[in-house]
N, C-alpha and C positions, 0 to 999 in steps of 0.2 A: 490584508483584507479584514477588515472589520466585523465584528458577530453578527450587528446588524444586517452589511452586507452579506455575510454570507448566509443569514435566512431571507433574506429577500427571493422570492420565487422567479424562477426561469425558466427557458421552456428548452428542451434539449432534441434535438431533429435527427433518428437516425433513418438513412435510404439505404434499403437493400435494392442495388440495382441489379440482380440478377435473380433476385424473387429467393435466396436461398439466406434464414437464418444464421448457419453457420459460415455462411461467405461475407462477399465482400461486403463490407459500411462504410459509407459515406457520413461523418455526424458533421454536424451544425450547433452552435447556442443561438440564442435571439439576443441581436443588437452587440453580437460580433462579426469582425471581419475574416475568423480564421474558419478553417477548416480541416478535418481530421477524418482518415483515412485508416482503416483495421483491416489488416490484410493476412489472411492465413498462408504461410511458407507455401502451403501446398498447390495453391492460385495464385502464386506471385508473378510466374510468368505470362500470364492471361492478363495479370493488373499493371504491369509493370509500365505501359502505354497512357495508362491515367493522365488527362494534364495537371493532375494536381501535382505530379511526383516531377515534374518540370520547374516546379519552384523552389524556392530557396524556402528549408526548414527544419524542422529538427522531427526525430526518431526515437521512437523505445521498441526496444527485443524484449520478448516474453517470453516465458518455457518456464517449462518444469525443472528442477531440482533430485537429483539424486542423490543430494547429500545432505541437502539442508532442510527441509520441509517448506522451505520455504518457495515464492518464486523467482527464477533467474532474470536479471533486467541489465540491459545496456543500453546507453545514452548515448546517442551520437546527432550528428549536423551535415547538412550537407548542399550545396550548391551547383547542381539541384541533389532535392534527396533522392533519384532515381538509380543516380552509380552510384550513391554510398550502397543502397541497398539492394543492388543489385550484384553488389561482392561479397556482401554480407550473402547473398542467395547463394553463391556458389563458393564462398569460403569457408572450409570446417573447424578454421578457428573460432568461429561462432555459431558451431552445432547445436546448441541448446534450443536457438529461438524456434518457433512453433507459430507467433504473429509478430507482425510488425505495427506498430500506430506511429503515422505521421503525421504531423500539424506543420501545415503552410498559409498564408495569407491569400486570399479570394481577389485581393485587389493588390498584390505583391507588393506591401509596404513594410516587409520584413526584409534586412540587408544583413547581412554579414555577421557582422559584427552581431545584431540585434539577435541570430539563432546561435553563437558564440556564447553570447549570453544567458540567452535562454538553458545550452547544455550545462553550462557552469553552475547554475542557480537546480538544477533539476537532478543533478547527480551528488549534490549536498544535499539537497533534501530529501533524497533517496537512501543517502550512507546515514545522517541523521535521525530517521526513521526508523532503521531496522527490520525494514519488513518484507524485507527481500535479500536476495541475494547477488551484488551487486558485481557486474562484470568487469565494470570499468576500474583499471588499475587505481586513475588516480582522477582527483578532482581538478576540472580541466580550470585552468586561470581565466578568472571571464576579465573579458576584452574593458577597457577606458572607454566608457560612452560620457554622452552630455545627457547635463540632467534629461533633456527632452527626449532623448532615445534612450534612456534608461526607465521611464515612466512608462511609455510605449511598450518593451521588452515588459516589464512587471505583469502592465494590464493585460498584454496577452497570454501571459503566465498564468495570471489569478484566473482568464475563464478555461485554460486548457485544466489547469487541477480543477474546475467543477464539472468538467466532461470525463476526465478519466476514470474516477468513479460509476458513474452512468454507467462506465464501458466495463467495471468488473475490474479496473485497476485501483485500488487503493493500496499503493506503496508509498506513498509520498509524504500523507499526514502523520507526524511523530504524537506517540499519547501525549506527550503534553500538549499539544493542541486539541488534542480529543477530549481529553480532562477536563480542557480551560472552557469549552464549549460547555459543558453540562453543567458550568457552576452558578449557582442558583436554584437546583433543581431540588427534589424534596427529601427531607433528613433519611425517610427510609425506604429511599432506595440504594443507599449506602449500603456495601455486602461485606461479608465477612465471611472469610474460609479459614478453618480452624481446625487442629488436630495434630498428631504427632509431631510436637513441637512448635509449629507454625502458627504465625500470623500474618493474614493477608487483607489487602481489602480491595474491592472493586466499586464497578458500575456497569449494569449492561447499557452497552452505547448500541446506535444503528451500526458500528463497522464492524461489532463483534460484541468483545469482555475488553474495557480497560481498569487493568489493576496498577494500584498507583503506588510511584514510588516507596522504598523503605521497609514493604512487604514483604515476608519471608520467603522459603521454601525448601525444602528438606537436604540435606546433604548428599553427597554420591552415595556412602555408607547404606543411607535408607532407601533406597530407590530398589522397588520388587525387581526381581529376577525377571521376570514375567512383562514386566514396563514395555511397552513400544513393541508387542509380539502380536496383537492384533491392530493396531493403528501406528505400525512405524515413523507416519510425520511426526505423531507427536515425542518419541524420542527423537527424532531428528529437530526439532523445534526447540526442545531444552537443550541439547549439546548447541546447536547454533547459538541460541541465548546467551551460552558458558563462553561459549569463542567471541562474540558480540561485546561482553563485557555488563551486558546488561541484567545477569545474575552473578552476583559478585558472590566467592565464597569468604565467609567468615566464622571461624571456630568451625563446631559442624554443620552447618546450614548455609543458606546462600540467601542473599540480599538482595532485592530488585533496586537498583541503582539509577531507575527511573520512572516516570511513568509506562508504562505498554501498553499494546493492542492486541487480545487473542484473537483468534477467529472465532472462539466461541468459550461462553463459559465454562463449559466443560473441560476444551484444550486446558484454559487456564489452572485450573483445577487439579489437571493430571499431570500436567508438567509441574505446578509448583509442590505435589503431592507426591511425585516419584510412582506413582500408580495410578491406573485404570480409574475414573472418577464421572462421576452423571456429578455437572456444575449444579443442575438444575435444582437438585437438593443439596449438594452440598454449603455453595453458597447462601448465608443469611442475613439477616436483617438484627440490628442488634436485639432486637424484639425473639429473633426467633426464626422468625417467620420465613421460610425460605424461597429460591427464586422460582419454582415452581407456584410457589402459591400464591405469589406476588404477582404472575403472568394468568394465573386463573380468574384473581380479584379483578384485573382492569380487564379483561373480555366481560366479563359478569357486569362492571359498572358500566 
């Protein structure tokens, strides 16, 4: 999908058919044919009748993380996706999940092969990313289509990642696509985190802090005693990162070996700092000028 396209404005439809926020959603895009379904484990037996879960489609499992800070996600397919998910409901080898989202076709012109595909392309760019915690063993082989059912699979692809978002899922977009999106933008809001040893640099993006490749971060050595004793994701966030690959240690310090996406400046800050850190001044402008007062100036203008 093209930059273009993807600032192009759309309109995203969720129904709560039972009047209850935290329950069941029905979402929609405009001038798609699919439709997606967010189902909390704990209503699954009341939903499970949906005719949407009668079609052929694919599935993601969400939950929390005990280990990773991160979120837990599994990818799967099914024809229809009703028994997939309905073993997943009473199987404890997939105790994590908490919701389920399913995307099917409103006018059933997803086959086989086409949600085959879909899982293959969707748990690559899930292990790619990094921003989860990925269930699935392995990256499943996507199936030989024709160019024309591989187009179709794509396009449905491209509006299910602009609805998952919406919904509070952004696992899928890796920083360098997040990165690539903001190029263009203006010299100082380029950030800089700086200090015992380190050099970092970011950008605040809408999906959080993306700090871009080559960036430093302190070694295990440095890291307070104290680290992750009031906000544990965030030690759990760097040790993932270290298993990830995506803080590379080199000499005594660690190398961001790509670009990232924190959930927030701050995170990034205390992770790549080995301690407790407000992003919001740490982070600077080469000016100076820090991201607090960078977010003061544009409400003020």
């Amino acid at each position: 999908m093209s930059k273009a396209e993807r600032h192009r404005g759309f309109a995203v439809t969720v129904f709560l058919p039972t009047g209850d926020p935290e329950g069941l959603k029905i979402v929609e895009k405009s001038n798609w044919s699919g439709r997606g379904l967010v189902i909390p484990r704990s209503i699954f037996p009341e939903s499970k009748n949906r005719q949407e879960l009668e079609n052929t489609g694919v599935y993601l499992l969400f939950g929390p993380s005990e280990t990773s800070g991160l979120p837990v996600l599994y990818v799967g397919e099914g024809d229809p996706i009703k028994d997939r998910l309905s073993n997943h409901y009473k199987d404890d080898s997939k105790a994590f999940w908490t919701h389920a989202v399913g995307f099917t076709s409103k006018d059933n012109n997803l086959n086989k092969a086409h949600i085959q595909h879909l899982e293959s392309r969707l748990v690559r760019l899930a292990k790619d990313a990094k921003r989860c915690e990925l269930a699935n063993a392995t990256v499943p082989i996507p199936p030989t289509l024709s160019e024309v059912d591989e187009a179709t699979a794509e396009a449905f692809l491209d509006d299910m990642l602009l609805c998952l978002p919406v919904l509070g899922y952004s696992v899928f977009e890796s920083g360098a696509e997040v990165a690539a999106q903001q190029e263009g933008g203006k010299a100082d809001e380029i950030l800089f985190l700086s200090g015992r040893s380190i050099l970092a640099k970011g950008k605040e993006v809408p999906q959080g802090f993306v700090v871009f490749k080559d960036s430093t971060g302190v070694g295990e050595a440095a890291v307070t005693p104290s680290f992750g004793v009031h906000v544990p994701s965030d030690l759990k966030a760097r040790q993932t990162l270290i298993e990830q690959g995506v803080l590379i240690p080199k000499d005594d310090h660690f190398v961001l070996g790509e670009d990232y996406v924190f959930s927030s400046p701050s995170q990034a800050a205390t992770v790549l700092m080995g301690r407790a850190r407000n992003g919001r001044v740490e982070w600077k402008t080469a000016a100076g000028k820090t991201l607090k007062e960078l977010q003061e100036a544009r409400v003020k203008s």
